[in-house]
KOLTIKOL-478738 format. One record per residue (C-alpha): residue number from 1; residue in one letter; x, y, z. Coordinates in nm, 3 decimals. Layout:
num | residuo | u | v | w
NUM | A | X | Y | Z;
...
END
This chain:
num | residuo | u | v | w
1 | X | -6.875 | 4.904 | -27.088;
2 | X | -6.789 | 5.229 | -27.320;
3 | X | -6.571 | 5.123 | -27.620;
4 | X | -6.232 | 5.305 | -27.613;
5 | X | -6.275 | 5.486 | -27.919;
6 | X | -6.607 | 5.636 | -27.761;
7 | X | -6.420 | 5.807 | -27.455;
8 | X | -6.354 | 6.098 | -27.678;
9 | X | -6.732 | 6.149 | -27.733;
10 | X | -6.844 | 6.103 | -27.385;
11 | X | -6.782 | 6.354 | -27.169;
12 | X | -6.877 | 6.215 | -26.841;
13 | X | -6.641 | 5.921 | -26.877;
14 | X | -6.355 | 5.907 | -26.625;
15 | X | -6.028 | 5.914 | -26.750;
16 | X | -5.869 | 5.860 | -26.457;
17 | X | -6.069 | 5.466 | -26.428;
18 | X | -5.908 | 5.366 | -26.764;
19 | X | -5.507 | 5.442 | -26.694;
20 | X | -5.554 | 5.276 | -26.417;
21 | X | -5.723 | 4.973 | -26.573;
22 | X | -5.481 | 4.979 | -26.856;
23 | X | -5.194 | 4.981 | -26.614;
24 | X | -5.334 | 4.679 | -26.449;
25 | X | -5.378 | 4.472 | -26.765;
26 | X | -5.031 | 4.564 | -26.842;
27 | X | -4.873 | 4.424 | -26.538;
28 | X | -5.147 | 4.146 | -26.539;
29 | X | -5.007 | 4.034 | -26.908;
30 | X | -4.682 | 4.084 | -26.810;
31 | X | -4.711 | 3.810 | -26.507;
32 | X | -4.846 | 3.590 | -26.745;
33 | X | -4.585 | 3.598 | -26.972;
34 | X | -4.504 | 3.255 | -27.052;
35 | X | -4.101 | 3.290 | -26.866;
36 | X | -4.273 | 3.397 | -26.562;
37 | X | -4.592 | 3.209 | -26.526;
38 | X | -4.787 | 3.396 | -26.305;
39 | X | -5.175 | 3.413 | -26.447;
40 | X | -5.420 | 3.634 | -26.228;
41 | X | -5.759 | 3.791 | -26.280;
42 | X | -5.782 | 4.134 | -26.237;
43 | X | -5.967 | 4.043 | -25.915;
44 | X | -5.716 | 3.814 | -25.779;
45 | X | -5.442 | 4.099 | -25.860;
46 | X | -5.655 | 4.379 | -25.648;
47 | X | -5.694 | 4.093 | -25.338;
48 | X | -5.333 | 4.033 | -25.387;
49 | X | -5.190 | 4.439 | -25.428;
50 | X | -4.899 | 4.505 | -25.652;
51 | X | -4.662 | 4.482 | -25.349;
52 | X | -4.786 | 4.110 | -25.279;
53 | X | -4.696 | 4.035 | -25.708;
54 | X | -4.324 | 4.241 | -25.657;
55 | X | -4.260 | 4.020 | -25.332;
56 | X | -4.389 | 3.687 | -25.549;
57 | X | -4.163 | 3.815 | -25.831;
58 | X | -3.855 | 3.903 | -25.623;
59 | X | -3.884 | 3.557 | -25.427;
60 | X | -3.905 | 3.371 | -25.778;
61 | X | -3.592 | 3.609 | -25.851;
62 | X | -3.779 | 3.779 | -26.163;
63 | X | -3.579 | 4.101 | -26.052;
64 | X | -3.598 | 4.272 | -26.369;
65 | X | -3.945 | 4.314 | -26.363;
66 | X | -4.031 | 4.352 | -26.049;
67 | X | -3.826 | 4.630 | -26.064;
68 | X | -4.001 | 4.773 | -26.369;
69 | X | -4.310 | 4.727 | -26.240;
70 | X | -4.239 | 4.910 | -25.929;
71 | X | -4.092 | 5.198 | -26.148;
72 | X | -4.368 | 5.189 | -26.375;
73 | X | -4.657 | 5.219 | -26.072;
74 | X | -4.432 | 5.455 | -25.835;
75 | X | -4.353 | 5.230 | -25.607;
76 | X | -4.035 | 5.237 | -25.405;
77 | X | -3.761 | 5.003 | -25.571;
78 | X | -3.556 | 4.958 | -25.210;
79 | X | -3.657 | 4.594 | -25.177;
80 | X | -3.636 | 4.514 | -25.538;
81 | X | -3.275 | 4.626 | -25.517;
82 | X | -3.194 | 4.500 | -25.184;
83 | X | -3.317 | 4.164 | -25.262;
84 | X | -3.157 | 4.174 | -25.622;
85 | X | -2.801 | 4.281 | -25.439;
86 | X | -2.828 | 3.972 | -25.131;
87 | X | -2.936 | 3.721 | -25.409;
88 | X | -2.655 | 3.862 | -25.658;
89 | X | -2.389 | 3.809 | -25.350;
90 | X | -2.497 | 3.473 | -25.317;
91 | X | -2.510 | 3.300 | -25.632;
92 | X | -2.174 | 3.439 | -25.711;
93 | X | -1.935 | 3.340 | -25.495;
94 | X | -1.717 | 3.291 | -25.821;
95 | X | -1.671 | 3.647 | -25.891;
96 | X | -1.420 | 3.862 | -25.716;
97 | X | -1.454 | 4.089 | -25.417;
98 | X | -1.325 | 4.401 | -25.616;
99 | X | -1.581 | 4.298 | -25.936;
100 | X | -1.858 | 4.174 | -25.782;
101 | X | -1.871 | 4.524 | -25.559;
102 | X | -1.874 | 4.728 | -25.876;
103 | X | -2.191 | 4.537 | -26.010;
104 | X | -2.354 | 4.601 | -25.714;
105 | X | -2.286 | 4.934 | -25.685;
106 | X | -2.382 | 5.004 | -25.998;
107 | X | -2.735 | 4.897 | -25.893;
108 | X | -2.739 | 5.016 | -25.552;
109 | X | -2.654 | 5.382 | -25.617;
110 | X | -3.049 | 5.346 | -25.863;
111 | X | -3.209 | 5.423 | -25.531;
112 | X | -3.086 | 5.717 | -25.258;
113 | X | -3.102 | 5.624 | -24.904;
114 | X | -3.107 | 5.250 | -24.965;
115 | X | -2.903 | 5.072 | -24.653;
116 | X | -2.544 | 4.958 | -24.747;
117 | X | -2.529 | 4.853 | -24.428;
118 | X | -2.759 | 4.600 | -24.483;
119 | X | -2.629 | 4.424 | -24.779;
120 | X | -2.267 | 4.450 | -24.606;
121 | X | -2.449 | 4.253 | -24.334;
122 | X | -2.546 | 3.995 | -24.571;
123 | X | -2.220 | 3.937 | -24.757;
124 | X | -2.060 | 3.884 | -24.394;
125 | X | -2.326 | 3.608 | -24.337;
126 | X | -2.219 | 3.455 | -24.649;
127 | X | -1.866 | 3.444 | -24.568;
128 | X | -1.721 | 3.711 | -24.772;
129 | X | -1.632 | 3.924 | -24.522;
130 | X | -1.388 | 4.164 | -24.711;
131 | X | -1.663 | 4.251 | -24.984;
132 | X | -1.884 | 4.324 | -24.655;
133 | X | -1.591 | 4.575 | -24.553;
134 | X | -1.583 | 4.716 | -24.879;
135 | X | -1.928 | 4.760 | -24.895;
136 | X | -1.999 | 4.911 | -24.569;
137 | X | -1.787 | 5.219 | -24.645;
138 | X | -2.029 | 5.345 | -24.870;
139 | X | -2.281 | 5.328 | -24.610;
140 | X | -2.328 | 5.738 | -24.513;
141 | X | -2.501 | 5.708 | -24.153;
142 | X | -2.236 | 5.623 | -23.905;
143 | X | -2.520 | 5.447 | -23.642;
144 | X | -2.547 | 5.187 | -23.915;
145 | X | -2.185 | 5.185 | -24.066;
146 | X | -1.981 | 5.152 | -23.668;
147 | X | -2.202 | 4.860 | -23.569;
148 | X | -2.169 | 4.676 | -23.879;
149 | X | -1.787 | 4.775 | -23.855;
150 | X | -1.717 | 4.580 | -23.534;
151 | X | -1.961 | 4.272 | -23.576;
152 | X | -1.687 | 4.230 | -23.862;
153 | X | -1.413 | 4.274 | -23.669;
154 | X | -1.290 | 4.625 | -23.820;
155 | X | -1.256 | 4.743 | -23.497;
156 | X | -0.965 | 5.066 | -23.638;
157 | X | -1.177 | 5.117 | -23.928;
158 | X | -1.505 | 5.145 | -23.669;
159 | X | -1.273 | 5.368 | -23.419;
160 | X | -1.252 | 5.600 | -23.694;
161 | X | -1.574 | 5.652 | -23.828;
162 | X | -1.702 | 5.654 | -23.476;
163 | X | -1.479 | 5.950 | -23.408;
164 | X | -1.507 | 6.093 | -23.690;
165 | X | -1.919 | 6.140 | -23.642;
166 | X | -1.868 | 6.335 | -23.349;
167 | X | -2.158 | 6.073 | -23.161;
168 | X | -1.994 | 6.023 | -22.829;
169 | X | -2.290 | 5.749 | -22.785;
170 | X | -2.094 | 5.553 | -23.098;
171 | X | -1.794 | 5.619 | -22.975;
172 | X | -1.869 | 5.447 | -22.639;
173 | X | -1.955 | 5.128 | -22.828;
174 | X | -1.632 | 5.104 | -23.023;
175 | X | -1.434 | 5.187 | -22.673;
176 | X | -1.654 | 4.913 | -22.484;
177 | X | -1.648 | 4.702 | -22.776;
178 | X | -1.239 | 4.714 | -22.819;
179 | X | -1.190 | 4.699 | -22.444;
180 | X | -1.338 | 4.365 | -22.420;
181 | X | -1.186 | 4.216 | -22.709;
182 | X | -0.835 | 4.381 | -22.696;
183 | X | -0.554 | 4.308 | -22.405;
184 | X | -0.468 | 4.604 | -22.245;
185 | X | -0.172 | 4.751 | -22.392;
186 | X | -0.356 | 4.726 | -22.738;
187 | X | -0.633 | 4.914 | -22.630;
188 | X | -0.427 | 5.174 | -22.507;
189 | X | -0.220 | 5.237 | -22.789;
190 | X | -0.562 | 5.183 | -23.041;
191 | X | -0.749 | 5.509 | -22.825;
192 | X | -0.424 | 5.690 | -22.738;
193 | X | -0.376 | 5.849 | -23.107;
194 | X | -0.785 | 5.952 | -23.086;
195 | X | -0.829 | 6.267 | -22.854;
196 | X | -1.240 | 6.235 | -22.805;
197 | X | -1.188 | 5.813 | -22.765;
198 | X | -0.949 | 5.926 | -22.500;
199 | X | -1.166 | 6.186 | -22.289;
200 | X | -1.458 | 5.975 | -22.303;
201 | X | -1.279 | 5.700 | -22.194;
202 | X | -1.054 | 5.889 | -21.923;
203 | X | -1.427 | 6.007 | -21.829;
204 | X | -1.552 | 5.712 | -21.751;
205 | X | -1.270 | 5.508 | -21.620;
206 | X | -1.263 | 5.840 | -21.340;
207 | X | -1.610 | 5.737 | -21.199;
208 | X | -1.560 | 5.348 | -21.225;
209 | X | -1.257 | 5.208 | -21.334;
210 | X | -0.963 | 5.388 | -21.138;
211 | X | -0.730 | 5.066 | -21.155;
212 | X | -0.749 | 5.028 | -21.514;
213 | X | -0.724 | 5.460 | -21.547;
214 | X | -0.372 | 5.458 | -21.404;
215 | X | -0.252 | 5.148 | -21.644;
216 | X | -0.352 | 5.379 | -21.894;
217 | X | -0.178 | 5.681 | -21.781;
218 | X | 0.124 | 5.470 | -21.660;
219 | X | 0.137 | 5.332 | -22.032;
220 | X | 0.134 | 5.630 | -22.200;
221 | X | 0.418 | 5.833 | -21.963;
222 | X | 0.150 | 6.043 | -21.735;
223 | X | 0.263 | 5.992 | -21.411;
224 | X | 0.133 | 6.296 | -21.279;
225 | X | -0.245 | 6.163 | -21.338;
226 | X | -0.161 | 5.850 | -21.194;
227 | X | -0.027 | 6.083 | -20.866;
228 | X | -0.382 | 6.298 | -20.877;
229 | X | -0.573 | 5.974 | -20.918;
230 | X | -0.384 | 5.824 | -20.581;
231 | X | -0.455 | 6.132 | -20.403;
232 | X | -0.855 | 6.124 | -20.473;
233 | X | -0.835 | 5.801 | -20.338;
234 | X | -0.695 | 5.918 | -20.039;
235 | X | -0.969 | 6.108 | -19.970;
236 | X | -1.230 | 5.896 | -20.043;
237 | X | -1.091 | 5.663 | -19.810;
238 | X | -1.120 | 5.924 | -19.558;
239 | X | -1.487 | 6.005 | -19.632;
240 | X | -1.557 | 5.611 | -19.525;
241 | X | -1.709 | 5.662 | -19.137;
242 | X | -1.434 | 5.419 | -19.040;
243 | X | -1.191 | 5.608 | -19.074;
244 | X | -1.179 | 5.742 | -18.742;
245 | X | -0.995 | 5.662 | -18.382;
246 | X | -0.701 | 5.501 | -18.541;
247 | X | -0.884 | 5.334 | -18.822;
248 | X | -0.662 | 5.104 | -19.023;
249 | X | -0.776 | 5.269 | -19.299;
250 | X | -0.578 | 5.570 | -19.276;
251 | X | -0.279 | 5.317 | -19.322;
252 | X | -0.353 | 5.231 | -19.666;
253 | X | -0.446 | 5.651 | -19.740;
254 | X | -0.093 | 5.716 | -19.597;
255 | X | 0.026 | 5.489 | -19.856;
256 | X | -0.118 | 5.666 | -20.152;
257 | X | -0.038 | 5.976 | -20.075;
258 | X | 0.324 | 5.893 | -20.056;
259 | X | 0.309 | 5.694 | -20.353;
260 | X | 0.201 | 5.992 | -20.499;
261 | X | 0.473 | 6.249 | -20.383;
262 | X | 0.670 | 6.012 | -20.528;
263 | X | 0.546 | 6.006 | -20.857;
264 | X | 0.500 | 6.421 | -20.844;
265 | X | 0.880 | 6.425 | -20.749;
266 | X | 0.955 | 6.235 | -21.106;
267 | X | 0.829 | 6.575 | -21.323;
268 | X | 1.001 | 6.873 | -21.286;
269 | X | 0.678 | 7.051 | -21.328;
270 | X | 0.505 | 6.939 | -21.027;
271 | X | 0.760 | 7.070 | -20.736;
272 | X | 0.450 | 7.235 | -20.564;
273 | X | 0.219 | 6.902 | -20.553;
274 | X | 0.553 | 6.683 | -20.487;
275 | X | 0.591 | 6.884 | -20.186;
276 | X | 0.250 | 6.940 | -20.079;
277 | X | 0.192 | 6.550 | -20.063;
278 | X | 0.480 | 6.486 | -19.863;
279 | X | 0.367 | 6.707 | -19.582;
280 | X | 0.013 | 6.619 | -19.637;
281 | X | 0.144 | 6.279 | -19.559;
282 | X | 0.330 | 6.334 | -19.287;
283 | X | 0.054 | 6.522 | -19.135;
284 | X | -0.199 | 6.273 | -19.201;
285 | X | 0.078 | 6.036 | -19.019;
286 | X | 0.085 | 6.238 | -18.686;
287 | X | -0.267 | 6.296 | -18.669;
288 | X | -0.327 | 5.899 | -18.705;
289 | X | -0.090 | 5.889 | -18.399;
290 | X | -0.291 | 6.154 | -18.184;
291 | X | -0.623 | 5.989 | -18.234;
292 | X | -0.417 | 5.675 | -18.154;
293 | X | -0.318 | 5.810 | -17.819;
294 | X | -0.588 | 6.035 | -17.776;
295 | X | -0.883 | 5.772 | -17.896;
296 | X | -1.026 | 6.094 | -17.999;
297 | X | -1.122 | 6.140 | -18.380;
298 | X | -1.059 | 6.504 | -18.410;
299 | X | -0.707 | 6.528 | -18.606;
300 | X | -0.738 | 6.390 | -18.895;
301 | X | -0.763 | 6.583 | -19.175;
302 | X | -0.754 | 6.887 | -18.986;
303 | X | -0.510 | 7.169 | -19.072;
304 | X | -0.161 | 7.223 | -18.910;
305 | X | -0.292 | 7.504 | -18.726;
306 | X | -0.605 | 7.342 | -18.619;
307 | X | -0.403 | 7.023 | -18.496;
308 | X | -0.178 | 7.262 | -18.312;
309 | X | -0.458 | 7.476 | -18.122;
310 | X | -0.575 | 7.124 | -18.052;
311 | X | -0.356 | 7.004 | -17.847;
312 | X | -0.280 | 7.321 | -17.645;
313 | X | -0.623 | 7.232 | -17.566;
314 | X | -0.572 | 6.922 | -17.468;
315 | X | -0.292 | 6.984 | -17.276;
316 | X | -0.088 | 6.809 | -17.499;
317 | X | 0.209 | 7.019 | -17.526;
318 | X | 0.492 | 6.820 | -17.692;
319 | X | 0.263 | 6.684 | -17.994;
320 | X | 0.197 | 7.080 | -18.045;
321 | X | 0.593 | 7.130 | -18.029;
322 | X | 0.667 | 6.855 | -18.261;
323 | X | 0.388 | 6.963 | -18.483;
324 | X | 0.541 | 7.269 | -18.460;
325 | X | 0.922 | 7.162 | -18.532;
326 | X | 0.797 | 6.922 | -18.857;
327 | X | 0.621 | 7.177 | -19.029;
328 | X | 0.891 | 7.486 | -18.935;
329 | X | 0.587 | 7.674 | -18.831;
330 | X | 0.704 | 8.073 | -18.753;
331 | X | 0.736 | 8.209 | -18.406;
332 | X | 0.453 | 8.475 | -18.490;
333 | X | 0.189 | 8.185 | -18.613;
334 | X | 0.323 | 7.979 | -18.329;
335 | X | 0.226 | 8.270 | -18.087;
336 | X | -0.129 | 8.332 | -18.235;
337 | X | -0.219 | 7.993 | -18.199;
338 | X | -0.131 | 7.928 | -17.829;
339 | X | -0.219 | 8.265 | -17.721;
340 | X | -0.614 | 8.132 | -17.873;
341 | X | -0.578 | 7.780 | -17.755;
342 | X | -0.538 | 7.892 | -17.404;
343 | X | -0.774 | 8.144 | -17.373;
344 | X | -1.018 | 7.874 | -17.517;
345 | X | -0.955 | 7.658 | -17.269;
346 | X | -0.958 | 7.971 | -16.990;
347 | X | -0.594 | 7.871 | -16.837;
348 | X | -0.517 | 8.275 | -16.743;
349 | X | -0.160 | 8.152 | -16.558;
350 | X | -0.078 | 7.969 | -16.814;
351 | X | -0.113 | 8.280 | -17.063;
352 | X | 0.035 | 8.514 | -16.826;
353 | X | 0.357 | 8.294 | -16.748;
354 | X | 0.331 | 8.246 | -17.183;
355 | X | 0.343 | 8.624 | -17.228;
356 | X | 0.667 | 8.654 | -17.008;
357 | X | 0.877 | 8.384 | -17.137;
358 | X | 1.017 | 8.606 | -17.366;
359 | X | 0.899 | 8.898 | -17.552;
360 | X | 0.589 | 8.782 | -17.789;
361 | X | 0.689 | 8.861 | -18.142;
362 | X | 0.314 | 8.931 | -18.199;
363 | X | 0.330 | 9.200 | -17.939;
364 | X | 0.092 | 9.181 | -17.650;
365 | X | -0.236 | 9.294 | -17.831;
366 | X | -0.314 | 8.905 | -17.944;
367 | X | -0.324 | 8.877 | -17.544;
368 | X | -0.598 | 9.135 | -17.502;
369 | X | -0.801 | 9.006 | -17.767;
370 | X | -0.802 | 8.691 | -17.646;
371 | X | -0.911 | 8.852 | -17.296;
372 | X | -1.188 | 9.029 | -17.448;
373 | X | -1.317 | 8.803 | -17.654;
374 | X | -1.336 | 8.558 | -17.361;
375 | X | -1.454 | 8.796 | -17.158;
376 | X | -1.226 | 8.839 | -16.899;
377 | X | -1.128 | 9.231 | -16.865;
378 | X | -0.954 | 9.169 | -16.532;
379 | X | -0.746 | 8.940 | -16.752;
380 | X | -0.699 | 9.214 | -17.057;
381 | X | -0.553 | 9.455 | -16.809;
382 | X | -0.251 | 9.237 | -16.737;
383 | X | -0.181 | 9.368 | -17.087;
384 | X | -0.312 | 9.649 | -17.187;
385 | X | -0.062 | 9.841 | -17.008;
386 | X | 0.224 | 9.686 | -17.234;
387 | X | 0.091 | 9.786 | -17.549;
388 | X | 0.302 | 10.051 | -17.705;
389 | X | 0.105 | 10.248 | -17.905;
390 | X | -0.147 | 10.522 | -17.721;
391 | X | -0.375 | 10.423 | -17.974;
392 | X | -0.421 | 10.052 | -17.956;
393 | X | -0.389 | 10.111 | -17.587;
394 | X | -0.699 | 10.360 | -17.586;
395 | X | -0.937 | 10.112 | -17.806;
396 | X | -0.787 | 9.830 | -17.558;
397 | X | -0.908 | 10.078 | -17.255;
398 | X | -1.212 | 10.148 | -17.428;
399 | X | -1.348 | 9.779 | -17.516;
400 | X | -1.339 | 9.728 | -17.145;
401 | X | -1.549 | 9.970 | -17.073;
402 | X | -1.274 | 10.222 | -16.894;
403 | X | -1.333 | 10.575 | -17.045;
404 | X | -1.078 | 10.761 | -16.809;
405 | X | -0.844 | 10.499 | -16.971;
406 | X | -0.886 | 10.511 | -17.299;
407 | X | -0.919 | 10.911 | -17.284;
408 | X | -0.606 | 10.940 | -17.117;
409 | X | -0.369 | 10.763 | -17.402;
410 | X | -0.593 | 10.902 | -17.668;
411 | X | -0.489 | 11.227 | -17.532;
412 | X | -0.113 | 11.090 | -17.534;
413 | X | -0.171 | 10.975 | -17.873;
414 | X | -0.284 | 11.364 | -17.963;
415 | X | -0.528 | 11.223 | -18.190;
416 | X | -0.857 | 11.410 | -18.192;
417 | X | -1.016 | 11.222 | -18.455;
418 | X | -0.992 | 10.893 | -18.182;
419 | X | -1.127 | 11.076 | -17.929;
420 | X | -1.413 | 11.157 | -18.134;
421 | X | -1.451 | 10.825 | -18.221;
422 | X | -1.388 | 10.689 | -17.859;
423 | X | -1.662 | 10.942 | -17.761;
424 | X | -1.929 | 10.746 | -17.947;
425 | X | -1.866 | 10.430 | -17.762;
426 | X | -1.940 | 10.609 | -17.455;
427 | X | -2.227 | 10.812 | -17.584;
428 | X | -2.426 | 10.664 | -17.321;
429 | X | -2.232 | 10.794 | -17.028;
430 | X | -2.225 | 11.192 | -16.999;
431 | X | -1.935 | 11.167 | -16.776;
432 | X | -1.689 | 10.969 | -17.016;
433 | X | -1.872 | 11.197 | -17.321;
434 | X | -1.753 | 11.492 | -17.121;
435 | X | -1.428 | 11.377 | -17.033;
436 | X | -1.337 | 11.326 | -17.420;
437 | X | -1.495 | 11.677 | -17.491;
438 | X | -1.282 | 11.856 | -17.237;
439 | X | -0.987 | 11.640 | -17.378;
440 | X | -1.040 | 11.758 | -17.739;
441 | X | -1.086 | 12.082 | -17.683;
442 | X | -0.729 | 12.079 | -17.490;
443 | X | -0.594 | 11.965 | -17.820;
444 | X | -0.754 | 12.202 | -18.053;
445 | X | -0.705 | 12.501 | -17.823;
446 | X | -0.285 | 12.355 | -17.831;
447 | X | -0.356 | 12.332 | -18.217;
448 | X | -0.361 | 12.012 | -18.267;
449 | X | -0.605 | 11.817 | -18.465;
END
């Protein structure tokens, strides 16, 4: 082997071969210093690696150097530290919380990105669980800092710093974490002052805890969400295929939706809902009753007009009338419904002793629809002739099919532009085309458009 004061003269020696060897017999004399007493050949030390000696010098608590060695050869100092810090917490369970954190710190801060988490884990296992606390809020990633939090039983401290990180996924933890170990009025209170620990937990207490959602909103004055969350369940109750021909189950949705008029009627800002539940209720009431009597399921749920049309249909006067009375439906509705219901179910004496009770306050074109729409024109005439206005009278004429008609009270209606109009419904028929033609031109030749 080259002497060392030849490597200057020999220019194909490789420089790089000696630093490292010199490096190695540095760290190999310092093992063998007498206080540590580890002697290894240069081979044994390459079999071994340097991270094999730092693990035999950290385990034989030779910190120091193990930590200058690792400095010395690049090597990262993380476990040097780590294992200096757990050791340091253990052997000195004399020292004060408050001192003993500064020490460490002062080592711990040597190396960025080293886990405070970790060493806070270890000081809990040895029992000093307030130096673990301490610790753990210098730890800067909250995915290792929450967990740590509650396995130590900070669960406000972990609340916090969940929050605080914005990572709903953390958040969740703490929340599942508290609910479990909390009673419930605790709970409430600890989430109540933290807006995103409340929606995430109002969130998923919607979908799977409803009970538990209205203690919550009960507890904390919101009587109004306890109402909206009784009324869902009213209608998921009513989704169950059960729920039909006088179902018991319509008992217990009755229920809730009363209960939760009641509770709308306690806030001055919910006079619409308060109201809408109680007739919702009482709806939902006599259409139980119908399919009762009926054993048909075809009320429930249905609107007040639909239920009413119903039982025209079914003959079922009275329950229409009472439907009527209980929800103060108007003469005009009242009117438009039966005129329908009775043409739907084709009872023509029926409609025609309707239409003379009294005089409709619809008027009679409702009736002619109803005609025409069913088909029936021998039916529409019974009314046609009582509509008052030319007009409606000539498009009444005119959907039948009765040109003569409909020309002669367009013509009273002096309206040129609806005989025009009429004309093209009958553009098929020469004779009705000719009969509006001769009509308009009667109209212009009086001057009249």
């Amino acid at each position: 082997m080259a002497k060392p004061f030849a490597v200057g003269f020999d220019s194909n020696f490789q420089r790089d071969r000696i630093q490292e060897m010199c490096k190695t017999l540095r760290v190999l004399n310092a093992a063998r210093d007498p206080e540590i007493g580890i002697p290894l050949s240069i081979q044994q030390y390459k079999s071994l690696t340097a991270s094999v000696l730092i693990g035999r010098l950290i385990n034989a608590n030779c910190h120091l150097l193990a930590l200058r060695i690792s400095e010395y050869l690049g090597m990262n100092q993380e476990v040097v530290i780590m294992h200096w810090a757990c050791s340091k917490i253990t052997a000195s369970l004399a020292i004060p919380d408050v001192t003993l954190l500064e020490i460490l710190l002062d080592k711990l801060k040597l190396c960025k990105g080293i886990s405070y988490a970790a060493v806070a884990a270890h000081a809990d296992k040895s029992g000093r669980r307030k130096l673990a606390a301490m610790l753990v809020e210098h730890e800067p990633r909250s995915s290792k800092q929450v967990p740590l939090l509650l396995s130590i039983g900070e669960e406000d401290t972990a609340l916090v710093k969940a929050t605080e990180s914005g990572d709903t996924d953390l958040v969740y933890l703490v929340i599942f974490h508290i609910w479990q170990k909390r009673p419930a009025l605790e709970f409430f209170g600890m989430i109540q002052t933290r807006p995103l620990a409340c929606d995430l937990f109002t969130v998923y207490a919607r979908c799977y805890k409803h009970e538990f959602l209205k203690d919550f909103f009960l507890s904390t004055g919101q009587l109004q969400e306890v109402a909206f969350l009784l009324w869902k369940e009213s209608w998921e109750l009513g989704k169950n295929p059960m729920a039909s021909n006088g179902s018991a189950l319509h008992g217990p949705r009755i229920k809730r939706i009363e209960k939760a008029h009641s509770l709308f009627s306690e806030t001055k800002e919910h006079t619409f809902e308060s109201k809408a539940a109680e007739e919702h209720a009482k709806l939902l009431r006599i259409q139980h009753e119908l399919e009762v009597s009926t054993k048909q399921a075809i009320f429930v749920d249905s609107s007040i007009s639909d239920t009413i049309r119903t039982c025209i249909v079914l003959g079922n006067h009275r329950a229409a009338m009472k439907v009527k009375t209980e929800f103060k439906v108007s003469e005009k509705r009242w009117y438009w419904l039966k005129v329908f219901a009775l043409a739907t179910k084709r009872d023509w004496d029926a409609l025609e002793r309707f239409s003379k009770e009294k005089r409709p306050p619809i008027g009679y074109r409702p009736f002619v629809e109803a005609c025409v729409d069913a088909d029936e024109k021998g039916e529409a005439l019974k009314y046609i002739p009582k509509l008052v206005d030319p007009r409606e009278r000539a498009e009444a004429y005119a959907r039948i099919g009765m040109a003569k008609e409909a020309a002669d009270a367009a013509s009273q209606a002096k309206d040129g532009e609806l005989l025009g109009r009429l004309k093209l419904t009958f553009a098929q028929n020469a004779a009705a085309s000719s009969i509006f033609d001769t009509l308009r031109d009667r109209l212009s030749f009086q001057g009249v458009s």
